[in-house]
C-alpha positions, 0 to 999 in steps of 0.5 A: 269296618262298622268302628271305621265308619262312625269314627269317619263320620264323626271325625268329619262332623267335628271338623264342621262344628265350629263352623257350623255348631248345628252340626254337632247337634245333628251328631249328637242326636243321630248319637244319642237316638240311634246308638250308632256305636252299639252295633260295632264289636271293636273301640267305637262300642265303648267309645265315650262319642257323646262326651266329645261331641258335646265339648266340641259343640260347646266350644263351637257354640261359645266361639262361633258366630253362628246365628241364635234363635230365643232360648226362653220360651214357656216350654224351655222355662218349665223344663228348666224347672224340671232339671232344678226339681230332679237336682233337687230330689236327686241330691236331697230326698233320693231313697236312691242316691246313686241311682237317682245320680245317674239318671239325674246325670244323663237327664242334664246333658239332654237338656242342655242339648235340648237347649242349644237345639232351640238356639241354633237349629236357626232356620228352615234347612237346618230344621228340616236336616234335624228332623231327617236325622231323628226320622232315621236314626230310630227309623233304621231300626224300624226298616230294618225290623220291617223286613225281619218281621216280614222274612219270619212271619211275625214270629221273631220279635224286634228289639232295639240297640243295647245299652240305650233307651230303646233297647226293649222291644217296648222301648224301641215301639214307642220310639217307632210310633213317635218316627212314623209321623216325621216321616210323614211330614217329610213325605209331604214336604218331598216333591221328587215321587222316588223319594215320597216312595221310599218314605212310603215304604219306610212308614209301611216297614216301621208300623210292621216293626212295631207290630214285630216287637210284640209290644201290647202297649205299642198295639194301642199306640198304633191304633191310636197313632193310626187314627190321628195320623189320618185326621190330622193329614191332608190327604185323607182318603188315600192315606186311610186307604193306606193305612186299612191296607196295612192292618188287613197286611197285619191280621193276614200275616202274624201267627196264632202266637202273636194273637195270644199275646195280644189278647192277654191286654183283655186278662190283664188281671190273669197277667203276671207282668201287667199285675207287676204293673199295677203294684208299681203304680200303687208304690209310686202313688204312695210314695207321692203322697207320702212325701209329696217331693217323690223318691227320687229317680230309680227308686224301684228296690225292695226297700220302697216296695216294703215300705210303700207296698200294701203286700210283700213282693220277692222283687222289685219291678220297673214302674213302666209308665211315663205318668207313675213314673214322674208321680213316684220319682219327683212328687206332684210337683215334678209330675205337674210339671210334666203334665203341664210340659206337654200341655204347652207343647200340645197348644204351641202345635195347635196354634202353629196349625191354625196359624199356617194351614191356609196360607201356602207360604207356612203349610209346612208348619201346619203339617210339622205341627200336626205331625208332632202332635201324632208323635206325641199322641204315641208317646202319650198313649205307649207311654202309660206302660213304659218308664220313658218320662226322661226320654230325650226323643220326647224333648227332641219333639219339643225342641222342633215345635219351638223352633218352627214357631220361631221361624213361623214367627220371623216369617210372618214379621218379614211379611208385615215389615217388622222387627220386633223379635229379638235374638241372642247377641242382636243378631237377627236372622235375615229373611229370604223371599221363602220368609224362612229364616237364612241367616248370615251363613258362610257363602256355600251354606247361604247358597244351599239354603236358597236352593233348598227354599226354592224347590220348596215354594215349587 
């Protein structure tokens, strides 16, 4: 039943791609975030659905007529730079090569849907359904943990999909604490209260899932996700008195058990896992500085350890950290490159939010924008202990801010009676009264668009 279901829904996506070519970025997204096809048994578990999805996206990008937004931007430049630096090390300098391949070969098709997502995610509606997809696709695994945390006290532990990127129980908490801020923002923007309830609930069941997971890292991201999510909100004295109800919810209901792995972040020297870390970080430091390009993507063998190790190991551990990980794999200059990636995604937010938070008409970019920074604030901080740097929810982040403040932009031409932003082909997207860009979309889509802005203003 589970095979039938994703064939149907992705059957009926394609049909709409040509069309409309923003659906199959929504398809890819809910594929590649939520692995939909690992929880079935039969044809669909193997079923290359992300190949498919991305020819027929592909076809419906080159042939359609569907409105484009502007690609080039600082951050769409410096990850440019980034896949020509990882080709780069992968195809000449990999200790590795077949592995470093296949990361190399899952890391270019993100890309390249991280750009088609900049150009045709091109207006409010479409922006909002993109980040309903994201929320859900890794919040289906929050709800789910949520309530398998609560039904077992605490003593089962929360894992994510196999075969994918969230597969640990690590893995998927990082992707938890970058979700509970996009459900926030969607509970802002949300005026119907029965649903501003449910996202409530969801936000509530995600925080429980990724204490469930028994992650240590993901405790110092919740902390951390928890105090920017309540400076960077608007209402603050009922989201702090929600969020203290949580903790108090946590500390009354998980076990002895849960608190003993928890307090080993305090003996981390007495650890065995997180003295596998350290060793990792002083391999990709080494290997940094001595060959300054890096290794190569999934370097992690005995060989590397022997050579750049300062003492003999019977196994080769994962680096488990977005900064080593970069630093060791591409050098210093691919890990300038990251740095400096986040850096620009960081500042595109905070200028959204100076920009927008006073004026009624671009209040939603104001909160997007500081949700987005929450997010990051939890990829940032679990990420110091997880190898997570090619991530393509990270990039989805990216992709959303640029968008926003492309659309922030047009709005605010639209409002001044200028032209000047320029889109691919010389098309422009034509502004409705909301100043949200609604671009010539077929009768039907045109007529959503302009109910959705109209609840919106309400």
């Amino acid at each position: 039943m589970r095979d039938i279901l994703i064939f149907a829904i992705v059957a009926f996506g394609l049909t709409q791609v040509f069309f409309r070519p923003h659906i199959g970025i929504y398809l890819w997204t809910w594929i590649s975030l939520m692995n939909p096809h690992r929880l079935a048994w039969g044809v669909a578990a193997s079923f290359p659905f992300a190949q498919l999805i991305g020819v027929v996206t592909l076809i419906g990008f080159f042939t359609g007529k569907a409105p484009k937004l502007k690609l080039w931007h600082a951050e769409t430049v410096v990850i440019a730079l980034l896949v020509f630096w990882v080709t780069m090390t992968t195809f000449v300098f990999a200790f590795n090569p077949n592995g470093a391949y296949e990361e190399w070969d899952r890391f270019i098709k993100i890309q390249i849907f991280i750009f088609l997502t900049v150009m045709l995610v091109s207006d409010k509606p479409k922006l909002d359904g993109l980040v309903w997809v994201m929320a859900l696709s890794v919040g289906f695994y929050g709800i789910k943990g949520g309530i398998f945390t609560v039904a077992t006290g605490g003593s089962g532990r929360v894992w994510g999909p196999e075969g994918s990127f969230i597969a640990g129980n690590n893995e998927l908490a990082l992707a938890l604490l970058m979700t509970v801020p996009l459900f926030r923002y969607l509970q802002l923007q949300e005026s119907r209260k029965w649903l501003r309830n449910l996202l409530t609930a969801a936000m509530i069941l995600c925080m429980l899932s990724i204490v469930g997971t028994q992650s240590r890292g993901a405790l110092l991201g919740i902390i951390a996700i928890g105090f920017f999510l309540w400076l960077k909100s608007r209402s603050k004295l009922g989201l702090g008195i929600l969020l203290l109800i949580i903790g108090i919810t946590i500390m009354l209901m998980m076990p002895e058990s849960w608190w003993d792995r928890m307090g080993t972040i305090q003996t981390y020297d007495e650890d065995s896992s997180a003295q596998s870390r350290l060793r990792a970080w002083e391999v990709a430091w080494n290997v940094a500085k001595g060959t300054f390009v890096g290794g190569g993507a999934n370097m992690w063998n005995l060989a590397t350890y022997e050579r750049f190790g300062s003492e003999s190991v019977v196994k080769a551990f994962d680096v488990h950290s977005i900064y080593f990980e970069m630093l060791g794999e591409q050098g210093f200059p691919g890990f300038f490159l990251f740095i400096l990636l986040g850096w620009l995604f960081w500042r595109r937010c905070s200028r959204m939010i100076k920009q927008c938070k006073n004026d009624p008409e671009k209040k939603w970019a104001a909160d997007l924008a500081a949700m987005l920074q929450v997010s990051f604030i939890g990829y940032a901080v679990s990420g110091a202990f997880l190898g997570l740097a090619y991530f393509d929810y990270y990039y989805d982040l990216i992709a959303v801010a640029l968008i926003a403040s492309q659309l922030v932009k047009v709005q605010a031409e639209a409002a001044a009676g200028t032209t000047t932003s320029k889109y691919d082909h010389d098309r422009r997207p034509a502004i409705g009264h909301s100043g949200a860009a609604a671009v010539h979309s077929p009768p039907d889509e045109r007529k959503g668009n302009a109910e959705f802005n109209r609840g919106w203003r309400k």
